[in-house]
C-alpha positions as CSV (number, residue, x, y, z in Angstrom):
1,X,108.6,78.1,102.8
2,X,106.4,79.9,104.9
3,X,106.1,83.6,104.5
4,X,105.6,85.9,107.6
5,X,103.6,89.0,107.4
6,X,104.9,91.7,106.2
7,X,104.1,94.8,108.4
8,X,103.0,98.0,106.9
9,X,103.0,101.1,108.7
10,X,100.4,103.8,107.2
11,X,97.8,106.7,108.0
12,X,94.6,105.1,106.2
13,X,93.2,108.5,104.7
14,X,96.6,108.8,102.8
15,X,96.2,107.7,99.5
16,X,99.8,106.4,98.7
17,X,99.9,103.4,101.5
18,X,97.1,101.6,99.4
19,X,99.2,101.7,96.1
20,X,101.2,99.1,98.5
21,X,98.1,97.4,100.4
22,X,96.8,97.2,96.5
23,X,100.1,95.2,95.3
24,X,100.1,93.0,98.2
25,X,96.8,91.9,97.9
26,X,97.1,91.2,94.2
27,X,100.4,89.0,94.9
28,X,98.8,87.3,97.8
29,X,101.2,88.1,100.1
30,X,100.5,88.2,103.9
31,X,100.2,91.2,105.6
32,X,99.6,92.8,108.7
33,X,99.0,96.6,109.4
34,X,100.2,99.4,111.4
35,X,97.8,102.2,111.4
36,X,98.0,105.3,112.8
37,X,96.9,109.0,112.9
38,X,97.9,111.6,110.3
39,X,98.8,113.6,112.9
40,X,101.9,111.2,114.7
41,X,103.6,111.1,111.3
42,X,106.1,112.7,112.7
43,X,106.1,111.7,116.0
44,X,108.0,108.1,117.4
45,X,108.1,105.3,117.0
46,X,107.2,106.2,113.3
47,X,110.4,108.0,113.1
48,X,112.3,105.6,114.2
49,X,110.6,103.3,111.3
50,X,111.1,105.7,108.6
51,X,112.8,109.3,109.6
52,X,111.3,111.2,106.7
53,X,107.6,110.9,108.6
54,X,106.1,110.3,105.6
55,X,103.8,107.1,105.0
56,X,103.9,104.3,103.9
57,X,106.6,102.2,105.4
58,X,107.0,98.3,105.8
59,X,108.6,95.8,107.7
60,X,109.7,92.5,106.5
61,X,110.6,89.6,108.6
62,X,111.6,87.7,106.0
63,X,114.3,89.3,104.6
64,X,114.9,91.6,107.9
65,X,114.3,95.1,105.3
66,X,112.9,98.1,106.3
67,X,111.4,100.0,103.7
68,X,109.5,103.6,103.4
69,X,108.3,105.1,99.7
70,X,106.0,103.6,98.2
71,X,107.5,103.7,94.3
72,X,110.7,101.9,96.1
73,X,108.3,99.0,98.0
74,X,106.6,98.2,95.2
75,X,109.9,97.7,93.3
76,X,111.1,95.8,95.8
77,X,107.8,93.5,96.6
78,X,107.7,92.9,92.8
79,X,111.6,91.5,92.9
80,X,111.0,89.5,96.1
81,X,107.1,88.4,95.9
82,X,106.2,88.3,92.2
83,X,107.7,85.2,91.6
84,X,104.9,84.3,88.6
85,X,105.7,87.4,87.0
86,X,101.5,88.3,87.8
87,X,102.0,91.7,87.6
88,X,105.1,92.4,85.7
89,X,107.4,91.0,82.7
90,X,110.7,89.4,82.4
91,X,111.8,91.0,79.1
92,X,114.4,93.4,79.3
93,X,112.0,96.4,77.5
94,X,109.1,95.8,79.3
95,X,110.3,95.7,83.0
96,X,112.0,99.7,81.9
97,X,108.8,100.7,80.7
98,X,107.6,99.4,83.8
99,X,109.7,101.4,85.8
100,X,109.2,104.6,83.6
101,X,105.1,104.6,84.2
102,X,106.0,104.0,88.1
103,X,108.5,107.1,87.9
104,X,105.7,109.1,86.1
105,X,103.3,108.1,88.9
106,X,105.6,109.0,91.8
107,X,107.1,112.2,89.8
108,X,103.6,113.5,88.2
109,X,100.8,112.6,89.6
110,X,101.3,112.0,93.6
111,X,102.9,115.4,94.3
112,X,100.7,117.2,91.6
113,X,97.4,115.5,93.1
114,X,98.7,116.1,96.2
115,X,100.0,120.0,95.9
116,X,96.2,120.1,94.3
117,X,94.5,118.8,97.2
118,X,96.2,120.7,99.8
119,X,95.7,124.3,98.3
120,X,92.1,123.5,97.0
121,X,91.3,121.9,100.1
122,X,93.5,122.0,103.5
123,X,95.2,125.1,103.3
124,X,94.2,127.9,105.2
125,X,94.1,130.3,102.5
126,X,92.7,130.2,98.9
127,X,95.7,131.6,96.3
128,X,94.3,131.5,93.4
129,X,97.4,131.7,91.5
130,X,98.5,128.5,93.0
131,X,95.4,126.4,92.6
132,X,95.2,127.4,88.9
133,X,99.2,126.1,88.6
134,X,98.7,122.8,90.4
135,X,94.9,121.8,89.0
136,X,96.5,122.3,85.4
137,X,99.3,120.1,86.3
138,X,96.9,117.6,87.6
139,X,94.7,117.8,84.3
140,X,98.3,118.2,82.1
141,X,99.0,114.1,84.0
142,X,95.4,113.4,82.5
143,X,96.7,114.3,79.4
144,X,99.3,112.9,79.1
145,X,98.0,109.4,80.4
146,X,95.1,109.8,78.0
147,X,97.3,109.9,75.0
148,X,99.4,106.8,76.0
149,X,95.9,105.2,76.5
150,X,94.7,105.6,73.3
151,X,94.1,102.7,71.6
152,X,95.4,100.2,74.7
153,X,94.1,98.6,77.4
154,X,97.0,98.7,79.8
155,X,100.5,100.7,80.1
156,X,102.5,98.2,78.9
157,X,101.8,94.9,77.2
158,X,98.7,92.9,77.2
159,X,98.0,92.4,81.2
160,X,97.2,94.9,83.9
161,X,100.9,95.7,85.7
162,X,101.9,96.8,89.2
163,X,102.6,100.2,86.8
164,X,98.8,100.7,86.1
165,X,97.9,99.9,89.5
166,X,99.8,102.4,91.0
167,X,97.8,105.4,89.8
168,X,94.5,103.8,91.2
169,X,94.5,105.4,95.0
170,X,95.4,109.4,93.6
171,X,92.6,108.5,90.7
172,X,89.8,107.2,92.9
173,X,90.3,110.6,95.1
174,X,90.2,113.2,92.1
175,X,86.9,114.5,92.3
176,X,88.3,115.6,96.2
177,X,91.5,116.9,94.8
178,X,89.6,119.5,92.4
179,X,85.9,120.0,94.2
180,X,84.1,118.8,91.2
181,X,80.7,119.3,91.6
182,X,78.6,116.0,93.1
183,X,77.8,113.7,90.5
184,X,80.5,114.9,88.3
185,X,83.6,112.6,87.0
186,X,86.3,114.3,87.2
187,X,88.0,111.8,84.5
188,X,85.1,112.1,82.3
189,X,87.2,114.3,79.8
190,X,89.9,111.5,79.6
191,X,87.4,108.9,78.3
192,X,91.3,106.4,78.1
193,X,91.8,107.2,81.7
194,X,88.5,106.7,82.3
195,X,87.5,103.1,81.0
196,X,91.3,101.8,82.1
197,X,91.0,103.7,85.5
198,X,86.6,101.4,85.7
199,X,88.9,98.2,84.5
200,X,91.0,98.6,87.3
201,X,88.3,99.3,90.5
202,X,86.5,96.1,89.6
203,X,89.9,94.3,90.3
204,X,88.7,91.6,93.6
205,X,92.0,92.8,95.1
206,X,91.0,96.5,94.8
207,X,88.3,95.8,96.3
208,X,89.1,94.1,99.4
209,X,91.8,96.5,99.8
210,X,89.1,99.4,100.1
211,X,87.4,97.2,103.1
212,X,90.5,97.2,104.7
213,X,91.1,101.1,104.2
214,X,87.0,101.9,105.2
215,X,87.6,99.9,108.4
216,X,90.5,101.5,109.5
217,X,89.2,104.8,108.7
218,X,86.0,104.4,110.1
219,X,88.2,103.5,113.5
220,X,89.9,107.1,113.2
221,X,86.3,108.6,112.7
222,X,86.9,109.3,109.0
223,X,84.3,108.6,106.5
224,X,86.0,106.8,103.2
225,X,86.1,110.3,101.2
226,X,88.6,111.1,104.4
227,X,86.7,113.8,105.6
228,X,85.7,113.6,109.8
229,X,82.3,111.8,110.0
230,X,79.8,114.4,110.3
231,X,81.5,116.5,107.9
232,X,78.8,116.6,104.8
233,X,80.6,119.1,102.4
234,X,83.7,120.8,101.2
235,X,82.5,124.1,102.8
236,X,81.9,122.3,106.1
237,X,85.2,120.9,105.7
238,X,86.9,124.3,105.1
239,X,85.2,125.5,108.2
240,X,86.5,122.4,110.1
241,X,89.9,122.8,109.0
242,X,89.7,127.2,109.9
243,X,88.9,125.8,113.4
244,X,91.3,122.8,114.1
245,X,94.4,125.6,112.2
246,X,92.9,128.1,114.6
247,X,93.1,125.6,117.9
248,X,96.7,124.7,117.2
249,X,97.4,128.2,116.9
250,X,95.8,129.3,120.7
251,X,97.6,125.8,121.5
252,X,100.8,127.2,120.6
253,X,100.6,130.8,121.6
254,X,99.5,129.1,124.7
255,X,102.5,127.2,125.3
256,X,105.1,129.9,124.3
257,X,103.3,132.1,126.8
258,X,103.9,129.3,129.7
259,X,107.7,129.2,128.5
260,X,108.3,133.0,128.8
């Protein structure tokens, strides 16, 4: 039977459509992409495709399923698409330890990267409170993934799983998360996470997957680190970010004014 191509709908500076792009280029499954700005997400006709504006979502033609969260896409591809069991098991305990790492990853380390991120980066005003909170919770992840590490190569069994793959896009943007300093790894304290996290970019599926994500960035004029080209630091960015907050603020001063 011929497979159709599954459409995914995504914002390419996002790091949790690739977990999906990742999974459906290791299965081999055809694919075709809907890319748009951060900045629609909550605008039609993403909406009408997944009403929680949050990315990524897919389409499948095959089965006529819509689908939006990542954790509950890759469950799904894996059931539908992973008919040689490539990247997960058939035995009862493995497949729940499967789904236990994949919890962790959408319960851990995606909001706690992501809470990180934003008040280290993007939001308008440093509390220092709240960066300390979230960057421990982010390093506390580490931890913990360090110490199931030790002494494996993989999460579960003897075989790299959709499980360990789904940590890869958060991982690979860490040293943005916390502004490390240039030329530091930000995983080089986790020497577990750090050899399993180097297995896993030298993956040809990870790889490919990162062309598709440079392309479509590069057509939003974002460099791959998701910054705006042109951008050449984190206090550049900082200063791009005061202005574009500052814009949308005269922007909507502006139109309340008009509607008064």
């Amino acid at each position: 039977m011929t497979i159709k191509p599954l459409t995914v709908w995504l914002t390419p500076s996002g790091p949790n459509p690739w977990k999906v792009i990742l999974i459906l280029e290791e299965l081999g499954v055809p694919y075709e992409i809907e890319s748009f700005k951060f900045d629609n997400v909550k605008d039609k006709p993403y909406t009408d495709i997944c009403p929680n504006g949050r990315v990524p979502a897919i389409v499948d033609p095959n089965t006529n399923l819509t689908l939006w969260e990542s954790g509950a896409i890759i469950e799904y591809l894996e059931e539908v698409y992973d008919t040689e069991k490539k990247l997960t098991y058939e035995s009862l305990n493995e497949r729940h330890l499967l789904n236990q790492y994949l919890h962790f990853q959408m319960s851990g380390q995606g909001p706690y990267y992501g809470q990180s991120g934003w008040f280290n980066v993007l939001h308008p005003e440093r509390i220092p409170s709240v960066i300390e909170r979230y960057n421990g919770q982010v390093r506390r992840v580490l931890s913990v993934l360090d110490t199931i590490l030790e002494g494996k190569t993989w999460l579960v069994g003897d075989k790299c799983t959709f499980a360990d793959l789904s940590f890869m896009p958060w991982n690979t943007r860490l040293d943005f998360v916390l502004m490390t300093s240039p030329g530091e790894d930000p995983l080089a304290p986790y020497p577990n996470v750090q050899a399993w996290h180097k297995r896993m970019v030298e993956r040809p599926a990870w790889k490919r997957a990162m062309e598709v994500r440079d392309k479509l960035m590069d057509e939003q004029g974002l460099m791959p680190n998701g910054m705006p080209k042109g951008i050449n630091n984190i206090k550049e960015y900082e200063e791009h970010m005061a202005k574009v907050v500052a814009e949308e603020q005269e922007t909507k001063q502006a139109n309340e004014a008009a509607q008064s």
